[in-house]
Structure formats: structure tokens, C-alpha cells
N, C-alpha and C positions, 0 to 999 in steps of 0.2 A: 187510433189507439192513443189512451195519455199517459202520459209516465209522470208516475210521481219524482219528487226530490230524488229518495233513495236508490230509485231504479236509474235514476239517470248519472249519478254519483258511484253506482257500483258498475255501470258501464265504462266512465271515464276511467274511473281504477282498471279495470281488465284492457281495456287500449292501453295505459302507460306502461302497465306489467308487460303484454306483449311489443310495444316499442324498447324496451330496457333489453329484454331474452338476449338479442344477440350482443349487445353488450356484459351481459352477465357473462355469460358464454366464452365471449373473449378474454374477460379478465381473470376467469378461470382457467381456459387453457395456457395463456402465458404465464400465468404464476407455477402452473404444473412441468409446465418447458423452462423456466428459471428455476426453479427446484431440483431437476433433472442436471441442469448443468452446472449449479453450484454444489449436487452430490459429486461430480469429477473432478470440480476444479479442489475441492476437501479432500480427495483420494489421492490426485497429482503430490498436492503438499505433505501427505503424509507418506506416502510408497516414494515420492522422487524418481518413480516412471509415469510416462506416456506413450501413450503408443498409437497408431494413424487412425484405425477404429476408433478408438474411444474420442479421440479428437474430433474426428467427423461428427460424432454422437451428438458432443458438447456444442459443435459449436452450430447445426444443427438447430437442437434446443433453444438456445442459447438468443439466435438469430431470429426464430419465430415467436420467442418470447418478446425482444424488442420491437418486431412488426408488429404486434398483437396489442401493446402498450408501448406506444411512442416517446409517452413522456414520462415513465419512470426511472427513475433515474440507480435505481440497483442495477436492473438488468441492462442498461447501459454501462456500467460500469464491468456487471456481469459479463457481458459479449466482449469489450476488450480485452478483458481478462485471458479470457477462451484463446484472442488472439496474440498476447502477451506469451501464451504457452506454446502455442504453434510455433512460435518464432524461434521461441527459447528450444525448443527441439527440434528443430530444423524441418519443422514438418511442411510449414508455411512460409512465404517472407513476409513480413511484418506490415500489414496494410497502413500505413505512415496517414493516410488523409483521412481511413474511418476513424483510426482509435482519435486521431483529433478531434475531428467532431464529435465523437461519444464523448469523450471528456470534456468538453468543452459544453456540451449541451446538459450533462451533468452538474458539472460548476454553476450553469448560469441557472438550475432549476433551484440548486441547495448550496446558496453563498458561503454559507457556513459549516458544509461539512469537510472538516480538516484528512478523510482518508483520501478525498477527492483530489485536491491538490497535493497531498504528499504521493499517490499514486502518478498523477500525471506529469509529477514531478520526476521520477523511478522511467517513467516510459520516455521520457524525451533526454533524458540523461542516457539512458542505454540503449535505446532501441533508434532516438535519431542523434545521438552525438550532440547535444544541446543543451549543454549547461550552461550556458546565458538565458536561452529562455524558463529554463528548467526551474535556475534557483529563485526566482519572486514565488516559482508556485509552491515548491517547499519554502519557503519565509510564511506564507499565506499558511500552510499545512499546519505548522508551528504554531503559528499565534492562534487560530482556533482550536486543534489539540496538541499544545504541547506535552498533556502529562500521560498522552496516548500513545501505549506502547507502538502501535502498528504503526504510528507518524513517527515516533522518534529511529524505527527501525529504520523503515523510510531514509530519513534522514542521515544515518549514516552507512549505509550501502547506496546510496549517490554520492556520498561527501568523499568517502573512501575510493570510491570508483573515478570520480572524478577529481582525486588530489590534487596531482600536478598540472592543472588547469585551472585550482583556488587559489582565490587572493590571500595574503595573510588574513585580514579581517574572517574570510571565510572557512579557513581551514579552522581561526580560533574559534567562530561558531559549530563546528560540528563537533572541537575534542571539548567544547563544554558539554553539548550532548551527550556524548562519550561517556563523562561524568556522572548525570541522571542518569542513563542505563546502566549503569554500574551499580549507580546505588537505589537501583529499581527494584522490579519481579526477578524472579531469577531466570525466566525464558529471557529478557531481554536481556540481561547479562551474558548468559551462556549465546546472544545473539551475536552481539558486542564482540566477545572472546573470536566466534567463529567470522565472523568479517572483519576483523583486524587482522586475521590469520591469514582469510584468504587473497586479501590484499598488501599483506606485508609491509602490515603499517603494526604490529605489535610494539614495537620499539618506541615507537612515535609515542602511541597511546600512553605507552608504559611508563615514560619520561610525562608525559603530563601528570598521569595519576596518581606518580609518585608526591609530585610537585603539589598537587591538591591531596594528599593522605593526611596532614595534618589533625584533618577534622571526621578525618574518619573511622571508625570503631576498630577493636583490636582486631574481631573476627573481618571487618570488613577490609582490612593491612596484610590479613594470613590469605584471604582469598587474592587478592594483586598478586600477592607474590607467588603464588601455585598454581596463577592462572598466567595475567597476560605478562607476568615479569619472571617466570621462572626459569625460562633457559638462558640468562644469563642474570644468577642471583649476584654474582659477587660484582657487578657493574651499575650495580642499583643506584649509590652516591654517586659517581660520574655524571648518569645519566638526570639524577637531581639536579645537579647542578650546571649540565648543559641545558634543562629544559625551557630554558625562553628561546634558545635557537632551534629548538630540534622541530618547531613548526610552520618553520618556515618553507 
């Protein structure tokens, strides 16, 4: 029997179709299992519950989505995540060696993306008590998105968290941050307000930003003062003028 051209070119196509299947296959089920478990971890952040079912669910998901595709680097980030929350609700202890490698094999996929090191920044600051290794990776978060809110949160719920174990030089790098979130979105602001609160650095902040209000608009001087300066309005000039000490 002879085969022309065409018949032997629409063979070779129907072998490569059928060698591809199970790769299609695969890349479709871990996108539908990373999907699955970034609907929980978007539920997590918005209810501020978790609960051991849905965890197992997520992280589940989450973990056969990274088998499935090795080298993507969302769902890498995704599966830490998952474990990030177990931790934070005591449901799991904090697997210390995978989320490194996840992050870490993230980083090395996409140099440049600044959630990655602001994240992996956020997890060795809280999760292993390592802000010396912590802070190059938020420096790195920063210089690729600095005008990003998720990085500058980042950046000061480690800085906060980690106060009194900053250098001066460092503590004056986060209350410049401080600053752009202030005079950002108003999610980061209202973010700003809520992590200065919960780590009882209001005072601190408020003495900076009084210090830098100069340049800042009427409405933007009414909002200081009814937010991070209001319980103690009539201390506002003292605290002006203590403010080159008060960050240390």
C-alpha cells in the first residue's frame, strides 16, 4: 500500500494529538484543583473563618494541582498558602522545609515577581522567627513592586511584627512605607490603620505622619487625625516634635 504526502502527514498529526491527551488532561485537571483552592483561600480572607473540612479540601486541591504541574509557579505559591492558613489556625504545624521549597522554586521560576518575595518575606518573619533572612526578600518585594499594594502590606505587617528586632535604618524604611499607604487606595490605608493598631505602634506611626503632614492635603490632615492620631488629639505637637526619637 502507498501513502501519499497527505495521508502520511495526517497520520503524524493524529500520533502527536494522541501523545499531547494526557498532557492536556493534566493541565486541565490542576488548573480545576488550583481553582478549587483559590475559591477557599478568597472565602478564608473574606469570612475570617476556617474550619478542618474545608482545609483538608483546599489543601487537597491545592497539592494535586502542584503534582499535576510542577513548574507553575501560582499553584506553588497556592499550596503554601493553603499551608500558611493551616498554621495560622492551628489546624496544621507549619511545614518549615516545603513552604521553603515552594517559595523558593517560585522565586527562581519568576525573578521578578515582587508578591513572591514580599510573601516569602511575611512567612519566615512569622511562621520561622527570621527576619534576617526575611528582610533582603521584602527589599527584593519592594524594588519590583513597590507601588503594589499587596507588597507594601507585606511590608508593613513584617515590619510591625517585627519591630523591636529593626535596625533604625529599618524601622525608617517601613514608616516611609507607612507613608505611601496612607497616601494610597483607601484599602491600604484602612490596612495601615488596622496593623498599627494591632501591633501598638499607632503612636509611632502617628508621630511620623504628623512629621511628614506638611505636604499633605487638608482632607488628607482630617483623615491623620480621626484615624491613626485621634485618641490622643491634644498631644499631636509634643509628639511632632519628639518625632526623630520616637523611631528608634
Amino acid at each position: 500500500m502507498k501513502w501519499n504526502l497527505h495521508q502520511v502527514s495526517a497520520i503524524i498529526l493524529a500520533l502527536t494529538v494522541l501523545a499531547l491527551v494526557p498532557t492536556i488532561v493534566d493541565t486541565g485537571l490542576a488548573s480545576a484543583y488550583h481553582f478549587k483552592s483559590r475559591f477557599y483561600i478568597d472565602k478564608w480572607v473574606s469570612e475570617k473563618t476556617i474550619n478542618k473540612e474545608q482545609f483538608e479540601d483546599a489543601h487537597f486541591a491545592a497539592t494535586n494541582a502542584n503534582r499535576l504541574d510542577t513548574r507553575n509557579p501560582h499553584y506553588q505559591l497556592t499550596l503554601v498558602k493553603i499551608l500558611e492558613w493551616g498554621a495560622y489556625s492551628q489546624i496544621m504545624p507549619m511545614d518549615i522545609q516545603t513552604a521553603n521549597e515552594l517559595y523558593q522554586t517560585a522565586i527562581e521560576s519568576r525573578r521578578f515577581w515582587p508578591n513572591a518575595y514580599a510573601d516569602y518575606a511575611y512567612n519566615l518573619a512569622f511562621y520561622q522567627e527570621d527576619i534576617e533572612r526575611a528582610w533582603p526578600y521584602l527589599m527584593q518585594g519592594l524594588r519590583y513592586g513597590g507601588n503594589s499594594p499587596e507588597v507594601l502590606r507585606q511590608a508593613m505587617a513584617v515590619g510591625f511584627f517585627s519591630w523591636n528586632r529593626l535596625t533604625f535604618q529599618q524601622k525608617a524604611k517601613i514608616l516611609m512605607i507607612t507613608e505611601k499607604a496612607f497616601l494610597s487606595v483607601s484599602s491600604l490605608r484602612t490596612s495601615l490603620f488596622q496593623l498599627a493598631g494591632q501591633y501598638q505602634l499607632k503612636s509611632v506611626v502617628c508621630t511620623f505622619l504628623l512629621q511628614r503632614s506638611v505636604n499633605f492635603s487638608a482632607n488628607e490632615r482630617e483623615q491623620l487625625a480621626l484615624s491613626m492620631c485621634k485618641q490622643d488629639p491634644n498631644q499631636n505637637a509634643t509628639r511632632l516634635a519628639q518625632a526623630q526619637g520616637s523611631i528608634v
